[in-house]
PDB file of N, CA, C and O in Angstrom:
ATOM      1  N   UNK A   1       0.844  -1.162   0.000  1.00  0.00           N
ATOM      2  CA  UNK A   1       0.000   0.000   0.000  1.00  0.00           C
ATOM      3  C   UNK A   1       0.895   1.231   0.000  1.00  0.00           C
ATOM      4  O   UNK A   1       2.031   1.096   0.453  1.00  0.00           O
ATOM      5  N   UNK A   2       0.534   2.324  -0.424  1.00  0.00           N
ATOM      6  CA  UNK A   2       1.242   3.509  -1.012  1.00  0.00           C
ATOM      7  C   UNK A   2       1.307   3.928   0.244  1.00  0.00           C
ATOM      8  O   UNK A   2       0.377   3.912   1.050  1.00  0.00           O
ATOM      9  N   UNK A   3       3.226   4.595   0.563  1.00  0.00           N
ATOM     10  CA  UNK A   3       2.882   5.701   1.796  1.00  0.00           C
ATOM     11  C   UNK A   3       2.563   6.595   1.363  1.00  0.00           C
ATOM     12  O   UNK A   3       3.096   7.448   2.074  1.00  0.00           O
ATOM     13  N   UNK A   4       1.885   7.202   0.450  1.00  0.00           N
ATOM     14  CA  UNK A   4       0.959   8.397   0.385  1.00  0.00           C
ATOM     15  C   UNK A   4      -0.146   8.277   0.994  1.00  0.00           C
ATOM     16  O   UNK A   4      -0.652   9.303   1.447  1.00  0.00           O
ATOM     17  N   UNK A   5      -0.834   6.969   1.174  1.00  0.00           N
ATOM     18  CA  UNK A   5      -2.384   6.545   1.828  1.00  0.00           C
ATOM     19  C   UNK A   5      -1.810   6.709   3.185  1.00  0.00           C
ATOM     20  O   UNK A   5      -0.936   6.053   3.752  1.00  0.00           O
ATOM     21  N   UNK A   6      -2.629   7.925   3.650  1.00  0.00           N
ATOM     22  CA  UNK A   6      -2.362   7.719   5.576  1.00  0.00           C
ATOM     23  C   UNK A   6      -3.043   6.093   5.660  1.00  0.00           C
ATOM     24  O   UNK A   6      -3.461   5.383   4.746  1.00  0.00           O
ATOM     25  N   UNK A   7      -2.942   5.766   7.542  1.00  0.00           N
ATOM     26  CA  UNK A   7      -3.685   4.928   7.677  1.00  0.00           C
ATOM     27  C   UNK A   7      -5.274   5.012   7.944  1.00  0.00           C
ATOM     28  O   UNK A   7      -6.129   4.127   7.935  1.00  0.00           O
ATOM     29  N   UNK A   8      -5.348   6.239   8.157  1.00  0.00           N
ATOM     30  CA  UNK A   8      -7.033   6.574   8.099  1.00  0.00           C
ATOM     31  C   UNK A   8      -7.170   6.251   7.470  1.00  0.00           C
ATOM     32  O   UNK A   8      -7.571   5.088   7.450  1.00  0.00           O
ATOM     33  N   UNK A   9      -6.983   6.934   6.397  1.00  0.00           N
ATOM     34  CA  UNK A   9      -7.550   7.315   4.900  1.00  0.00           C
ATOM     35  C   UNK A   9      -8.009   5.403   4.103  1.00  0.00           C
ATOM     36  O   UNK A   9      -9.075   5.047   3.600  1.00  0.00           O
ATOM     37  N   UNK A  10      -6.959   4.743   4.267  1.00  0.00           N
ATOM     38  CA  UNK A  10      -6.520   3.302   3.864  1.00  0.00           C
ATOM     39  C   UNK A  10      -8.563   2.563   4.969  1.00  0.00           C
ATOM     40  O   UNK A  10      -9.632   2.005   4.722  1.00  0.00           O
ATOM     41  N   UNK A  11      -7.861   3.103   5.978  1.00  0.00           N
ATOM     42  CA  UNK A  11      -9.189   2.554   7.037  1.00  0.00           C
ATOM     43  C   UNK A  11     -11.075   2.755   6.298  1.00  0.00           C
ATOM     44  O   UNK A  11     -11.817   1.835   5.955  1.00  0.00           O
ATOM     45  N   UNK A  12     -11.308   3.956   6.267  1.00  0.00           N
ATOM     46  CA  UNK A  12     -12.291   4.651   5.895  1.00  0.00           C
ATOM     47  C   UNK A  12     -12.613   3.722   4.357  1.00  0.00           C
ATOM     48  O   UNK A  12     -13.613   3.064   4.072  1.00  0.00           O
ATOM     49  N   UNK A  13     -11.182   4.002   3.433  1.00  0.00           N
ATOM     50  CA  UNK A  13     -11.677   3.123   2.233  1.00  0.00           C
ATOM     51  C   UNK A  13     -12.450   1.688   2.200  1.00  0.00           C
ATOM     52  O   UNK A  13     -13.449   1.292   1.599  1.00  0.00           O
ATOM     53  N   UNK A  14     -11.318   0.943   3.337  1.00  0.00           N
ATOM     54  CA  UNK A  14     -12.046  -0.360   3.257  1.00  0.00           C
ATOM     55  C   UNK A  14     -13.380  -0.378   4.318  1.00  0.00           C
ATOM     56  O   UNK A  14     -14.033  -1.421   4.334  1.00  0.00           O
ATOM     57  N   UNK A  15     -13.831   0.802   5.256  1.00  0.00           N
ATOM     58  CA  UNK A  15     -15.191   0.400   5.527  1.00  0.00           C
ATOM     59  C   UNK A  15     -15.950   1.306   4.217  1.00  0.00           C
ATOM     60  O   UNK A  15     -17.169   1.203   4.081  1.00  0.00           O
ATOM     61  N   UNK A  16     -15.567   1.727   3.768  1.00  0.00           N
ATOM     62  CA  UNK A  16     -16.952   2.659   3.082  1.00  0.00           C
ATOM     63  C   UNK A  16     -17.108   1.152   1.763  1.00  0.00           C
ATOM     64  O   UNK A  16     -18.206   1.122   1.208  1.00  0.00           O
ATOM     65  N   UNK A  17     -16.292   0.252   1.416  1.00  0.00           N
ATOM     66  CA  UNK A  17     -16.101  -0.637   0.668  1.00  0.00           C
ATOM     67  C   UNK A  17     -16.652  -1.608   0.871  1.00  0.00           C
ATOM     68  O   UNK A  17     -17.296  -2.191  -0.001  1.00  0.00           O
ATOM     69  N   UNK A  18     -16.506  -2.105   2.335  1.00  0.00           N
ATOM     70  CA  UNK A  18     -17.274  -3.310   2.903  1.00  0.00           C
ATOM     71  C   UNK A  18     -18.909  -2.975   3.534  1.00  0.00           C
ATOM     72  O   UNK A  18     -19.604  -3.747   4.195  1.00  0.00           O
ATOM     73  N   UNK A  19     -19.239  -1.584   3.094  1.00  0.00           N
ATOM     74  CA  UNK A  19     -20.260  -0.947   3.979  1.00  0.00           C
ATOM     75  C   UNK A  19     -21.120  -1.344   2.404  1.00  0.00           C
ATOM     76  O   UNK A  19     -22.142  -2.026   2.470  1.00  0.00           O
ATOM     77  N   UNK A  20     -20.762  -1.006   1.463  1.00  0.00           N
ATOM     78  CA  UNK A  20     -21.348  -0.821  -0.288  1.00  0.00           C
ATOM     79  C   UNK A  20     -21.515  -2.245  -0.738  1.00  0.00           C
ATOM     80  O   UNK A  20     -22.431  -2.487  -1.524  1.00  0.00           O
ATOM     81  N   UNK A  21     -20.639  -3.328  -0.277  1.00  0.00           N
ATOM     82  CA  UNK A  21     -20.898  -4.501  -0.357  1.00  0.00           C
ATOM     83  C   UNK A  21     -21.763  -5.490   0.875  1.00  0.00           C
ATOM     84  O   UNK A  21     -21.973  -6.689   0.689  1.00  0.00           O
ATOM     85  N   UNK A  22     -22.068  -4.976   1.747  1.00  0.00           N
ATOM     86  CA  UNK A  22     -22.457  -5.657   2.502  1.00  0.00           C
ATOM     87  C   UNK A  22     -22.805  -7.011   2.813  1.00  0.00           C
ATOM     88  O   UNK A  22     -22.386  -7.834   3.627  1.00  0.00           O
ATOM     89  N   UNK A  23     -24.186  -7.003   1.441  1.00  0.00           N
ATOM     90  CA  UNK A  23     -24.533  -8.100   1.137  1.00  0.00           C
ATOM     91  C   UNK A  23     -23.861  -9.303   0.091  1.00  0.00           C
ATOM     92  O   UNK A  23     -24.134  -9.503  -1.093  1.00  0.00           O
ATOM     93  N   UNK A  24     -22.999  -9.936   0.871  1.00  0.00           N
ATOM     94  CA  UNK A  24     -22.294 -10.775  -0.274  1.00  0.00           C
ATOM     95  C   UNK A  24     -23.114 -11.965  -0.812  1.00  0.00           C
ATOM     96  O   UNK A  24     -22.610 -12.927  -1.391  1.00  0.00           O
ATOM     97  N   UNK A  25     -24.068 -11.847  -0.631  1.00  0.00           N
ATOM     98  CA  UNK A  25     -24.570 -12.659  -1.723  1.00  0.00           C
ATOM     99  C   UNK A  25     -25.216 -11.760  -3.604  1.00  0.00           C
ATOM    100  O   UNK A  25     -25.698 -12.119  -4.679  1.00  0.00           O
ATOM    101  N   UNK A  26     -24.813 -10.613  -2.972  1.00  0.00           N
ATOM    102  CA  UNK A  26     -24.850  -9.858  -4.241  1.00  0.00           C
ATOM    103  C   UNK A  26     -24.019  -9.593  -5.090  1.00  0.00           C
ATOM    104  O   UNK A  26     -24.061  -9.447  -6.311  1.00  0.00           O
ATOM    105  N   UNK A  27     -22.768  -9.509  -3.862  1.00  0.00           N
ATOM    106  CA  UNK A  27     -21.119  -9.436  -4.486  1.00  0.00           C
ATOM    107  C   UNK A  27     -20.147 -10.213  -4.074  1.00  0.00           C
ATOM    108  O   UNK A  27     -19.057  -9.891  -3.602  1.00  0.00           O
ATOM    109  N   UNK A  28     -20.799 -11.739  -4.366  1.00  0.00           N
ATOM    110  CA  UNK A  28     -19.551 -12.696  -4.378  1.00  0.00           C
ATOM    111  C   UNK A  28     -18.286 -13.046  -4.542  1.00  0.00           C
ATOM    112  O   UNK A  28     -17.565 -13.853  -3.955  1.00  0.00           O
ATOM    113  N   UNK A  29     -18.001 -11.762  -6.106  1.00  0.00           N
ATOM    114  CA  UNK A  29     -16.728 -11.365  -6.495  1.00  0.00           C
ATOM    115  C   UNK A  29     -15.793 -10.896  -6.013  1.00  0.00           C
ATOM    116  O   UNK A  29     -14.652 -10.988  -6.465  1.00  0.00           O
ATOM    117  N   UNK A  30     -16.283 -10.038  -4.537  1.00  0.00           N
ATOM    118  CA  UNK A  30     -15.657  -9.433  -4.162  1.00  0.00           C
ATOM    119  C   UNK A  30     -15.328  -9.744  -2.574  1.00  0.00           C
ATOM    120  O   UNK A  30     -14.718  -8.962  -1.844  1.00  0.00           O
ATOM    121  N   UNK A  31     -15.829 -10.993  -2.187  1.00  0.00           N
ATOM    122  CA  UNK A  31     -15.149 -11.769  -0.706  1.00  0.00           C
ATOM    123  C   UNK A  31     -13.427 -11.742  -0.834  1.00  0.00           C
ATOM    124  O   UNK A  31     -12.839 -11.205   0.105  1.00  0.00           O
ATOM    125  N   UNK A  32     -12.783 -12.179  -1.715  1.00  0.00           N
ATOM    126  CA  UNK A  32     -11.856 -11.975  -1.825  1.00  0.00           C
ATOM    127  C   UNK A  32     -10.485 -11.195  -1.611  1.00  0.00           C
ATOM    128  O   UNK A  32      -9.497 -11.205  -0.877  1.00  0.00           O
ATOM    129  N   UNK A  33     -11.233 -10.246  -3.124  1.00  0.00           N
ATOM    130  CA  UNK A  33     -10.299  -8.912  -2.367  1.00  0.00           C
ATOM    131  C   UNK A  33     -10.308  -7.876  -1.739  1.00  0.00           C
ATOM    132  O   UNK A  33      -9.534  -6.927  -1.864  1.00  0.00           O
ATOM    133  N   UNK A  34     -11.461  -8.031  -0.799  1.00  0.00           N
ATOM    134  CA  UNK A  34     -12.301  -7.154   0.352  1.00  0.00           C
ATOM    135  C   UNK A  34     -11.503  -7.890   2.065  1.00  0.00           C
ATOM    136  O   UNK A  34     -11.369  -7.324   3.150  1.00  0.00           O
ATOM    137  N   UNK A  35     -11.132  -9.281   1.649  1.00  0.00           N
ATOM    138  CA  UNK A  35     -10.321 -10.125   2.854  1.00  0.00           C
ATOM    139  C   UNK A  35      -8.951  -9.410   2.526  1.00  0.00           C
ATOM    140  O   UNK A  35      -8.438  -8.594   3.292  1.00  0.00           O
ATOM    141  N   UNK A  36      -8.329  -9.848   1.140  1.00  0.00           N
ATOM    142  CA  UNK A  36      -7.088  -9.125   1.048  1.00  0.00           C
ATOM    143  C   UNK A  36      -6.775  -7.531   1.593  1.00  0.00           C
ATOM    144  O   UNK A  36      -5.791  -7.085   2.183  1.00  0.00           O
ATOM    145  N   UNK A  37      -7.803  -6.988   1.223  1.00  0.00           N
ATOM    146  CA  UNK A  37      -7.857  -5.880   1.600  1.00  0.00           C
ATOM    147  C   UNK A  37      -7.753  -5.219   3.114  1.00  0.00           C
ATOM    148  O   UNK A  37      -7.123  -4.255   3.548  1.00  0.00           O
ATOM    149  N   UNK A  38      -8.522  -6.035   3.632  1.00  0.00           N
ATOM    150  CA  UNK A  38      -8.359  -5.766   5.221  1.00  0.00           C
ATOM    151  C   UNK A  38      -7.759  -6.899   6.141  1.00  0.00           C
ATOM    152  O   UNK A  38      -7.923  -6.989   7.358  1.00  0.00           O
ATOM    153  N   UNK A  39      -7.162  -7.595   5.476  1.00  0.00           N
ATOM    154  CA  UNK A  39      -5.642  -7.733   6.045  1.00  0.00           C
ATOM    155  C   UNK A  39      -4.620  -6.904   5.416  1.00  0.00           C
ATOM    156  O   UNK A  39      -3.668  -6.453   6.054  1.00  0.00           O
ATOM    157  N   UNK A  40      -4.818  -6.683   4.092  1.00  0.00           N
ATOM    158  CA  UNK A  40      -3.276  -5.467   3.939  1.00  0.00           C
ATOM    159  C   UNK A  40      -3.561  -4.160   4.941  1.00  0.00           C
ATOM    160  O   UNK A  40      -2.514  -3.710   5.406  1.00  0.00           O
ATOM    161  N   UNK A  41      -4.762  -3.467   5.361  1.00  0.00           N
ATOM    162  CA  UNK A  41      -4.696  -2.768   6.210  1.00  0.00           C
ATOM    163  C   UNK A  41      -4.116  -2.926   7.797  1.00  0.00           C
ATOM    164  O   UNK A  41      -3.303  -2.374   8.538  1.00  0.00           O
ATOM    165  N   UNK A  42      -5.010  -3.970   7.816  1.00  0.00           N
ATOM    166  CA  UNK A  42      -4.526  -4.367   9.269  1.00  0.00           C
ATOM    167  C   UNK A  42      -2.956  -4.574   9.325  1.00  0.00           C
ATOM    168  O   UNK A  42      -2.554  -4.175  10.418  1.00  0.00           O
ATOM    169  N   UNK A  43      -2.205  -4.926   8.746  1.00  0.00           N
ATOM    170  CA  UNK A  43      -1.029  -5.228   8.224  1.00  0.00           C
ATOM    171  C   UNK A  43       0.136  -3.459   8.335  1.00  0.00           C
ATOM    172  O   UNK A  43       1.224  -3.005   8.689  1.00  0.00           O
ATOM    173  N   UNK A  44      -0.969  -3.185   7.822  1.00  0.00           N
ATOM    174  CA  UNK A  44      -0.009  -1.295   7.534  1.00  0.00           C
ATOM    175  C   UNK A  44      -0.271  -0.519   8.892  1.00  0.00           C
ATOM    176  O   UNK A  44       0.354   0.488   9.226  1.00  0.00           O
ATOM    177  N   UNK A  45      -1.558  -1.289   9.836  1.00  0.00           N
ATOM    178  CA  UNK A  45      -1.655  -0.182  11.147  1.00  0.00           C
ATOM    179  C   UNK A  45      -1.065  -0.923  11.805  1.00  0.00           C
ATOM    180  O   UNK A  45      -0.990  -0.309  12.870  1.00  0.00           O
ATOM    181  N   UNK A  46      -0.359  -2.240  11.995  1.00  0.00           N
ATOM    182  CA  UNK A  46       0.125  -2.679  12.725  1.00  0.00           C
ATOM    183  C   UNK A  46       1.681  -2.759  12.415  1.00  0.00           C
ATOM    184  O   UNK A  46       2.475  -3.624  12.784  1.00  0.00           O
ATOM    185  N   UNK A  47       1.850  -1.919  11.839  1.00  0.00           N
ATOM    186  CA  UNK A  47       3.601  -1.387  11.409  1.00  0.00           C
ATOM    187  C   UNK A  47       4.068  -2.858  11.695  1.00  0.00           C
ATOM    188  O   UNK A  47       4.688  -3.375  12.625  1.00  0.00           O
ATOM    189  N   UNK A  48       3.285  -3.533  10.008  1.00  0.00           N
ATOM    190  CA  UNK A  48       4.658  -4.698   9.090  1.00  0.00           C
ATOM    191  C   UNK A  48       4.300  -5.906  10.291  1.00  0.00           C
ATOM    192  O   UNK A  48       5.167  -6.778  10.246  1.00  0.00           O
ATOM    193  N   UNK A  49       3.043  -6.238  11.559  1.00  0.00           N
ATOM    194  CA  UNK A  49       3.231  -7.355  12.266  1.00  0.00           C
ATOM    195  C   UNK A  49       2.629  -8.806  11.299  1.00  0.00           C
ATOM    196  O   UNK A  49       1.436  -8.977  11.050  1.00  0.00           O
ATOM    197  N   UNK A  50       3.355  -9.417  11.009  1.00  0.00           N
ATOM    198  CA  UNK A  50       2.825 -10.636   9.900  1.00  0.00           C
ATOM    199  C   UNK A  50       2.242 -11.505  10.613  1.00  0.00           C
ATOM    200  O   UNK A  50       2.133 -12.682  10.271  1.00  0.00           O
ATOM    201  N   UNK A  51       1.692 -10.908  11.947  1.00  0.00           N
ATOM    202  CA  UNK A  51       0.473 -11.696  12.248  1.00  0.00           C
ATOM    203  C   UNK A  51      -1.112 -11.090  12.301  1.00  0.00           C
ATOM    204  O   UNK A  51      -1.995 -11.552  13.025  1.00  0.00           O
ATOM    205  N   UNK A  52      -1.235 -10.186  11.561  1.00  0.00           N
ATOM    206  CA  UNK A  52      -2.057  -9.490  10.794  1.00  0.00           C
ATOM    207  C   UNK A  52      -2.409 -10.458   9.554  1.00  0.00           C
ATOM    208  O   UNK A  52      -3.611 -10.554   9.308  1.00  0.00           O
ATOM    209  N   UNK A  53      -1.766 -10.985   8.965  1.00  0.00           N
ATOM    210  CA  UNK A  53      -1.938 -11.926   7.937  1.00  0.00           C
ATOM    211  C   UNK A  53      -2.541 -12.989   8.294  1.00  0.00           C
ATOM    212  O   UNK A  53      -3.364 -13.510   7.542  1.00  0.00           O
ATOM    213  N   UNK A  54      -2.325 -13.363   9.171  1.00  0.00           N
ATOM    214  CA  UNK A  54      -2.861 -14.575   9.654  1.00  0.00           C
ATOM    215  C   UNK A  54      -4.156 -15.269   9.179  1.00  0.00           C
ATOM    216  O   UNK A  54      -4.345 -16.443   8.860  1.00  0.00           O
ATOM    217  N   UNK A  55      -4.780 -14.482   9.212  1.00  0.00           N
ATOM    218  CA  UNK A  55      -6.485 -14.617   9.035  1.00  0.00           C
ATOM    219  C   UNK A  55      -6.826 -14.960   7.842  1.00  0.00           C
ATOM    220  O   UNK A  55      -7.960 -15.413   7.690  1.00  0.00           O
ATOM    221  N   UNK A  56      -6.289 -14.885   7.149  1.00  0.00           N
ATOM    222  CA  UNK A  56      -6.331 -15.122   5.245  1.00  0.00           C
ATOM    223  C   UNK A  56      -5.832 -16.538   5.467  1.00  0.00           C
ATOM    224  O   UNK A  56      -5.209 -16.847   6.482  1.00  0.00           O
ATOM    225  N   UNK A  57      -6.178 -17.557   4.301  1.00  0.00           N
ATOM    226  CA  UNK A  57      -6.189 -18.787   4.177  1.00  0.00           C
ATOM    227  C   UNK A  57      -4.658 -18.792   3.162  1.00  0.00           C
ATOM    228  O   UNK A  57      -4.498 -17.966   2.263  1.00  0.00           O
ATOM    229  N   UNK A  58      -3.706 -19.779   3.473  1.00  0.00           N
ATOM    230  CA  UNK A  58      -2.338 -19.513   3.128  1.00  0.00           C
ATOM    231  C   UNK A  58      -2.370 -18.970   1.325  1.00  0.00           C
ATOM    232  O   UNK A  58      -1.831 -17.896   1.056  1.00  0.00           O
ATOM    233  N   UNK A  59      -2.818 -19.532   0.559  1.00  0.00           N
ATOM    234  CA  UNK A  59      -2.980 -19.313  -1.143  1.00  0.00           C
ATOM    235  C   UNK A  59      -3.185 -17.491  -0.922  1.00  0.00           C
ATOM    236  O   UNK A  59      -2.550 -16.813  -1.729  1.00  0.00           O
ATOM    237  N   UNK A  60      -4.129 -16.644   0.243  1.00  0.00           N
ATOM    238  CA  UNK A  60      -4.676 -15.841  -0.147  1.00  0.00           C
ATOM    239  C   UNK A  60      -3.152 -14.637   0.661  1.00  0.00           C
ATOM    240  O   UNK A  60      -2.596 -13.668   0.145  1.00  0.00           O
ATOM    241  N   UNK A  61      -2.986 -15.126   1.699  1.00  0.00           N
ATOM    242  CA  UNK A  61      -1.766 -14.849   2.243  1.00  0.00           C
ATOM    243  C   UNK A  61      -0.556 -14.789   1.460  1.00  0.00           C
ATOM    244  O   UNK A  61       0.090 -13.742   1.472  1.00  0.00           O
ATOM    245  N   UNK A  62      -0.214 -15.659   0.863  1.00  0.00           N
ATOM    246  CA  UNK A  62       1.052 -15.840  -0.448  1.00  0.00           C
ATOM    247  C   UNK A  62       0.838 -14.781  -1.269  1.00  0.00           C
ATOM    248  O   UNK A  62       1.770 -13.996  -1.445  1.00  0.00           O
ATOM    249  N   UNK A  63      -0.546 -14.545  -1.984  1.00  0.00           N
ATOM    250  CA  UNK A  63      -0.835 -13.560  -3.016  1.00  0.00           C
ATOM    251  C   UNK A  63      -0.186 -11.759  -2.255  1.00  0.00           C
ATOM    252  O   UNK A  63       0.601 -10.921  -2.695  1.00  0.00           O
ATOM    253  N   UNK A  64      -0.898 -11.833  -1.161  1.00  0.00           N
ATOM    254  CA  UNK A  64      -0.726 -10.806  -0.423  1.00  0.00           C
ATOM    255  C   UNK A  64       0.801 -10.002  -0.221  1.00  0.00           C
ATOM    256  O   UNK A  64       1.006  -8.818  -0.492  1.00  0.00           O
ATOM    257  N   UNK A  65       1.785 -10.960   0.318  1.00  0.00           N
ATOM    258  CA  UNK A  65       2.800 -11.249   0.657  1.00  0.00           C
ATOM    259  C   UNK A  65       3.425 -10.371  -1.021  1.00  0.00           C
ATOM    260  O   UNK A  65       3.922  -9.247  -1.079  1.00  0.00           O
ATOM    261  N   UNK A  66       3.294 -10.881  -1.646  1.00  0.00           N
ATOM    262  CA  UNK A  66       3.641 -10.928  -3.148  1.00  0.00           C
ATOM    263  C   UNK A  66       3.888  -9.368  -3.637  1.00  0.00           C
ATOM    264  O   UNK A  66       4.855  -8.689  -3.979  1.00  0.00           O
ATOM    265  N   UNK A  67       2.106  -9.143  -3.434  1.00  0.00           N
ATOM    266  CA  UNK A  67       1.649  -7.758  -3.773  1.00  0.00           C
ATOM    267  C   UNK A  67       2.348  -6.571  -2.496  1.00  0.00           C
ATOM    268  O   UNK A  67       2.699  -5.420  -2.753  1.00  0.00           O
ATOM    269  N   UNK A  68       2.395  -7.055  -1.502  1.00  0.00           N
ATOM    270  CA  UNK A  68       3.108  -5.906  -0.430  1.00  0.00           C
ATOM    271  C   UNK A  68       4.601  -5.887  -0.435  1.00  0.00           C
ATOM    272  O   UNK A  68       5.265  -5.005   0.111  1.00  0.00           O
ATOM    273  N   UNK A  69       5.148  -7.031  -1.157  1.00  0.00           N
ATOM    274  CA  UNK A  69       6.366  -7.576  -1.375  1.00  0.00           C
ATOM    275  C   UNK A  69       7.072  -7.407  -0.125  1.00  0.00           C
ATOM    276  O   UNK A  69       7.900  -6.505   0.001  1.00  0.00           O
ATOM    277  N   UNK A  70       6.831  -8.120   0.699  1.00  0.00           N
ATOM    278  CA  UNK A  70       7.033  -8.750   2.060  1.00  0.00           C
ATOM    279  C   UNK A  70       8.110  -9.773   1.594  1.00  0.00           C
ATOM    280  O   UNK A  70       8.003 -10.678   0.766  1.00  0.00           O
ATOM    281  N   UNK A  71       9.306  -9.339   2.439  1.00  0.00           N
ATOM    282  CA  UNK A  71      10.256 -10.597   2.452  1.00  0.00           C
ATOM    283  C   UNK A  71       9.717 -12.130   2.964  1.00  0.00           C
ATOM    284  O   UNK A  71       8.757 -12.082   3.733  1.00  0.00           O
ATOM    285  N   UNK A  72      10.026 -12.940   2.758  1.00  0.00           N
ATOM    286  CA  UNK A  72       9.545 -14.144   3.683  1.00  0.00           C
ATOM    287  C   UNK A  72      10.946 -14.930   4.366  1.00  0.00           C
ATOM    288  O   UNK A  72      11.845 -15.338   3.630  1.00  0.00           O
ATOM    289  N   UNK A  73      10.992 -15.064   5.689  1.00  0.00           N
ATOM    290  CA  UNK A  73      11.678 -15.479   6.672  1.00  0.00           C
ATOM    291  C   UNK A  73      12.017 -16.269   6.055  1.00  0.00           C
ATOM    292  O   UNK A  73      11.305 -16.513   5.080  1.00  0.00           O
ATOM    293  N   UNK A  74      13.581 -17.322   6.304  1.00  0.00           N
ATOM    294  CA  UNK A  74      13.834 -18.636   5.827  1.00  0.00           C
ATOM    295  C   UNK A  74      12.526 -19.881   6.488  1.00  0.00           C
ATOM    296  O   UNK A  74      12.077 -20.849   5.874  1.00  0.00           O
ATOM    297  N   UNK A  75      12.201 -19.463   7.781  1.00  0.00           N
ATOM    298  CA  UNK A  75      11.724 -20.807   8.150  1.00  0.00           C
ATOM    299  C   UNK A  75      10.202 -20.693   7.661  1.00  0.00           C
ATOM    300  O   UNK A  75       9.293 -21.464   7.966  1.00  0.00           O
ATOM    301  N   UNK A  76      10.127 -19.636   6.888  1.00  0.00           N
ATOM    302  CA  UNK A  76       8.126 -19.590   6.430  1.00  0.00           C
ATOM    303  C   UNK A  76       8.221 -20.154   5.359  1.00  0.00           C
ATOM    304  O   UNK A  76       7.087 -20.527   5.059  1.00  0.00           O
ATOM    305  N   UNK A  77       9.220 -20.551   4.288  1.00  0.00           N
ATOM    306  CA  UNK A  77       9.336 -20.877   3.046  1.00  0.00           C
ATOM    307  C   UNK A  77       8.930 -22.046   2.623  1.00  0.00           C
ATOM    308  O   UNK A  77       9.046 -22.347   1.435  1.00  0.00           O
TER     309      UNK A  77
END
């Protein structure tokens, strides 16, 4: 995530996002990267703790990892 995005700002996006989707049976498409999403937040207010990640199922975690380009420890490999 850009350090131009405060962490408010990052915050507010993903509720006004998950507030517009609410109903996921309308927007199935978007369980996904609405999870990614608020673990990469949780991730940026918790200055880099990779147990913020946690919560994502490992495939969705890896992707994540990828996109924030997060080193990965020798023993996570």
């Amino acid at each position: 995530m850009s350090e131009m995005i405060s962490d408010k700002a990052a915050r507010i996006w993903l509720e006004i996002w998950q507030e517009l989707t609410n109903d996921s049976e309308e927007f199935p498409q978007l369980q996904i990267p609405l999870r990614l999403l608020n673990a990469a937040v949780n991730y940026r207010e918790t200055r880099g703790d990779r147990r913020a990640l946690l919560e994502l199922p490992i495939e969705e975690r890896n992707i994540l990892i990828q996109l924030l380009e997060i080193e990965r420890s020798r023993d996570n490999n």
